[in-house]
N, C-alpha and C positions, 0 to 999 in steps of 0.2 A: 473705256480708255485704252489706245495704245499701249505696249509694252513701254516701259520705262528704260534703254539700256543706254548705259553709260561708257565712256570709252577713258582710258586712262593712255596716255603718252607718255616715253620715258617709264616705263611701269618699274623696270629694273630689279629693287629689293624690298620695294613696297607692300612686302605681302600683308601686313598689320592694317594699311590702313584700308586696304583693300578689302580683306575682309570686314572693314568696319562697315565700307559700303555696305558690301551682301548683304550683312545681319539688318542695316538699318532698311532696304528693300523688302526681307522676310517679315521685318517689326510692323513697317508699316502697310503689310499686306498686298504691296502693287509684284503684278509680275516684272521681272527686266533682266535682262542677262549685263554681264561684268566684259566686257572686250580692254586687252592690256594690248598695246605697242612699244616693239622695242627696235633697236638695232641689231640687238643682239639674242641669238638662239637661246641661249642660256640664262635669263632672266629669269629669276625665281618666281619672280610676279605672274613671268607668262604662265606659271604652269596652276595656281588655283583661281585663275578667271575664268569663266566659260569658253571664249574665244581668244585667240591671240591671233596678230598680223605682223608680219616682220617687216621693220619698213627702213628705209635707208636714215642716214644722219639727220640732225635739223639742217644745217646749212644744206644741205643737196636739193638743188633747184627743185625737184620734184615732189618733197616733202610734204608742202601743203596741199596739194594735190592729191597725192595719196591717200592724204588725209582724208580729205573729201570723200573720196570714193571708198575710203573702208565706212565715212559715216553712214552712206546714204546702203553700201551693203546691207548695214545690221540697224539701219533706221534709229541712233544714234541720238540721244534728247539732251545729254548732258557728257561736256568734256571735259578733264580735268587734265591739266598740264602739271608736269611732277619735277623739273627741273629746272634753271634758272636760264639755259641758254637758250630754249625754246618758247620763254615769256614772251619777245618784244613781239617774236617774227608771229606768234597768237593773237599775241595784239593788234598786229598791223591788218589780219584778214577776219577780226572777231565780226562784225556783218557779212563777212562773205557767208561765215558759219550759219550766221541767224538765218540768213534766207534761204538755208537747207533744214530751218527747224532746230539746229544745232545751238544751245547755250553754251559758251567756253568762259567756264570760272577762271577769266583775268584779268588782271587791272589795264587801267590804259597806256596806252605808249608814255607819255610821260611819266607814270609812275614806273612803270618796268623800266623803262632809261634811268631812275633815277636808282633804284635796289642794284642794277645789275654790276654798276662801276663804284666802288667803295670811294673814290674822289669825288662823284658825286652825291653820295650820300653825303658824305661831310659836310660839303657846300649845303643839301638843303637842310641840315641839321642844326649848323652856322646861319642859316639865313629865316629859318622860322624860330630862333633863340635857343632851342634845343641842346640839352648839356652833350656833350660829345667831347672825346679823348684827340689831343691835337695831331696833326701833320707835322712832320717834322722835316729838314732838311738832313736827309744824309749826312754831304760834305761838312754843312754846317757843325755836325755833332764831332764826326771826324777830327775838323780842326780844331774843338775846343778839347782839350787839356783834362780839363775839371768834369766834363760830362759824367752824367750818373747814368750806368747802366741798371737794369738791363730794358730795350726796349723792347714794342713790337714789329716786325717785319712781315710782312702780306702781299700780296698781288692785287691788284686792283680790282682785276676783273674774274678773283678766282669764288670758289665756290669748294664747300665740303670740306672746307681748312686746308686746302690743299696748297702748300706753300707758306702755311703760316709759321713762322719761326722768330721765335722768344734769345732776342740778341742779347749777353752777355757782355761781350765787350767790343773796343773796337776793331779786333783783328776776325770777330765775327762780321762787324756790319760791313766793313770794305770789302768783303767775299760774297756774301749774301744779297748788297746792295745791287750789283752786278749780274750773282747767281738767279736769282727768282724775276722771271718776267715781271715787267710794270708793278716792279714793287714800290709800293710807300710804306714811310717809317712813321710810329706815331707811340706816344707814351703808352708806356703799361699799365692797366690798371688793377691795383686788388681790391678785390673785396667779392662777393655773393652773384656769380653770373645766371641769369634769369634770361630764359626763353617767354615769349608772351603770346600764345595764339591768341589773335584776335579776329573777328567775323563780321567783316561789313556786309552789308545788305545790297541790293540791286540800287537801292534810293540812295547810297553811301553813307550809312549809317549804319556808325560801330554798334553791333548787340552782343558780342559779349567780349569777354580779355580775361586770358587766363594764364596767370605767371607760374612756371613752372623752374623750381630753382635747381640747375644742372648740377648735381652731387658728382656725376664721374661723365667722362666723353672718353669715342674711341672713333678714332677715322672721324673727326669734326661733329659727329653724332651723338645726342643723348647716349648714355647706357645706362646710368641711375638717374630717379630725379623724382622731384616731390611737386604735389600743386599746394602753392602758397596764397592764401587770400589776405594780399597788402594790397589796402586800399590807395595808400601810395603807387604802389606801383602798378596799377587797372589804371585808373587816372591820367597817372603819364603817358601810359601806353597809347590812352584811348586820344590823347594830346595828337601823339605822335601821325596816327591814321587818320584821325581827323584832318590834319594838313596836305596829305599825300590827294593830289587831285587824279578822281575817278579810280580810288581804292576797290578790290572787292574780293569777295573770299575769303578765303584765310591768309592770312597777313600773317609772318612769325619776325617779331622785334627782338633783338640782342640786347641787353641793357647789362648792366654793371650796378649793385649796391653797395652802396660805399660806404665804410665802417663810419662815415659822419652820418649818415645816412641819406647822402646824395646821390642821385639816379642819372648815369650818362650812357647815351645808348650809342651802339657799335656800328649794327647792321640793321638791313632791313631786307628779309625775302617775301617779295608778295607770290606764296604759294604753299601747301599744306610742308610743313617741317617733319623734318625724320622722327620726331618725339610728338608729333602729334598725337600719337593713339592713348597718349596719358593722358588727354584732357578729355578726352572719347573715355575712356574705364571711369573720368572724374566726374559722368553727368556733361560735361561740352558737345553737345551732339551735331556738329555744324553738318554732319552728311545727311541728319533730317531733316533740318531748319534748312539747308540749302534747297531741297528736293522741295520741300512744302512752298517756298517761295517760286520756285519755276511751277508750280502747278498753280499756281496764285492763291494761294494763301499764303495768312500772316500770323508767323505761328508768335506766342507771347515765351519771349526771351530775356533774363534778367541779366545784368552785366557780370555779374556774379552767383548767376543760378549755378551752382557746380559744387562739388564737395573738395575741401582742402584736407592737405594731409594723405591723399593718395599715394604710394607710393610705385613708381615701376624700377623693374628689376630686369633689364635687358640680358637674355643669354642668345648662344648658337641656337639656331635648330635647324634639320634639314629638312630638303626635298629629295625622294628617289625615285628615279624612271630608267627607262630604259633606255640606253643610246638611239635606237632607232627612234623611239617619239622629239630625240631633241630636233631630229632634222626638222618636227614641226611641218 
């Protein structure tokens, strides 16, 4: 057999799960090298893959093209996309990839249309009965008097919590409202916020879902957090992807458990989460069950094969090199 190697996009600050690949390549004995893409020189990522290629933005006409030709360089079996702005425009060329040989772990145009604008998620979350936190009207809250703060305020189309800000009162949302691109308002909720990796197959079919209840975040990101086995919340989850037409990968759902014990979910990103590597440490081994499936096999996967009560504990760590290698 061919070397097995893999190319990651957006590789960025990935290095956890990156290395998860390597190990799962070592484990399961095939040769393959690790190829990262970035925009940028200074990706942490770039520096423990084998190869790196520096490649311009997603939107810049040339991007998928580049693409192409870094795959066909390092003969390229499997591609994983690592950020949300680079899903649709994957999606739109994932047969051009196959008839380079090339697998791209992404879902389809329609479901990347529907993760990537938070209005649209609501709508399908609304439209397949799904519990979800309402929209709200700005002005509407504005002009009521009585309004109970505090809500939430978001971007529609952002990513990494960037712009999410927890409204207080009204002389926050009139400023706010304004301030944050294509924001929407929508009630706050508390209670127990849970990430859910889940792992659809090539046939679309959920094998596994693993809720992981976020203890602390920094920069929109796990920093602590636990894997919890509520069967409740597998269930839902597996609800949730179930619906999403031509799902695949890893799926990471946002949900909320609510001190009555009702489950409303937020977000939905179809692609590996920043907290992924905890359900990886937890027995979730989706980087070998992905590999085994492109190689055609079917490896035997329980929805809840994984160990709970894991805990991870997110610190700094660094990379050092030399100026000269960053030129890359």
């Amino acid at each position: 057999m061919s070397e097995f190697n893999i190319l990651f996009t957006s590789a960025g600050r990935r290095v956890s799960l990156i290395q998860a690949f390597k190990k799962t390549l070592k484990d399961m004995g095939l040769t393959g090298s690790i190829v990262t893409a970035d925009s940028q020189n200074n990706a942490p990522a770039s520096f423990i893959s084998d190869f790196n290629e520096l490649v311009p933005r997603v939107k810049d006409p040339n991007y998928i093209s580049i693409l192409k030709e870094i795959c066909q360089k390092y003969d390229i079996k499997l591609l994983i996309p690592l950020i949300d702005t680079e899903l649709n425009t994957l999606a739109v060329h994932k047969e051009d990839f196959q008839k380079l040989g090339v697998t791209i772990v992404v879902s389809s145009i329609e479901t990347t249309g529907i993760c990537n604008d938070k209005t649209k998620t609501y709508e399908f979350f609304k439209k397949m009965g799904l519990p979800t936190p309402e929209i709200l009207d700005a002005d509407q809250i504005l002009a009521d008097s009585q309004a109970k703060y505090p809500f939430l305020l978001k971007p529609a189309d952002g990513s990494a919590s960037v712009g999410v800000t927890k409204i207080k009162n009204a002389k926050e949302l009139a400023f706010f409202k304004d301030y944050i691109p294509n924001a929407i308002v929508q009630e706050l909720l508390v209670g127990e916020e849970y990430t859910l990796d889940i792992l659809v197959d090539f046939q679309g079919q959920v094998r596994s879902v693993v809720p992981r209840l976020r203890i602390e975040t920094r920069a929109g990101e796990i920093s602590k957090g636990v894997t919890v086995k509520n069967s409740a919340l597998i269930a839902a989850g597996k609800k949730v992807v179930d619906t999403l037409p031509g799902a695949l990968g890893c799926i990471t759902v946002q949900c909320f458990l609510l001190p009555n014990g009702d489950i409303k979910f937020t977000e939905i990103n179809p692609r590996f989460g920043g907290g992924y590597p905890l359900s990886f440490a937890a027995g979730a081994n989706f980087p070998r069950w992905i590999i085994e499936m492109i190689l055609g096999k079917n490896p035997e996967i329980s929805i809840d094969g994984w160990q709970e009560d894991v805990v991870m504990l997110r610190y700094d760590d660094a990379i050092f090199l030399s100026q000269e290698k960053m030129g890359l």
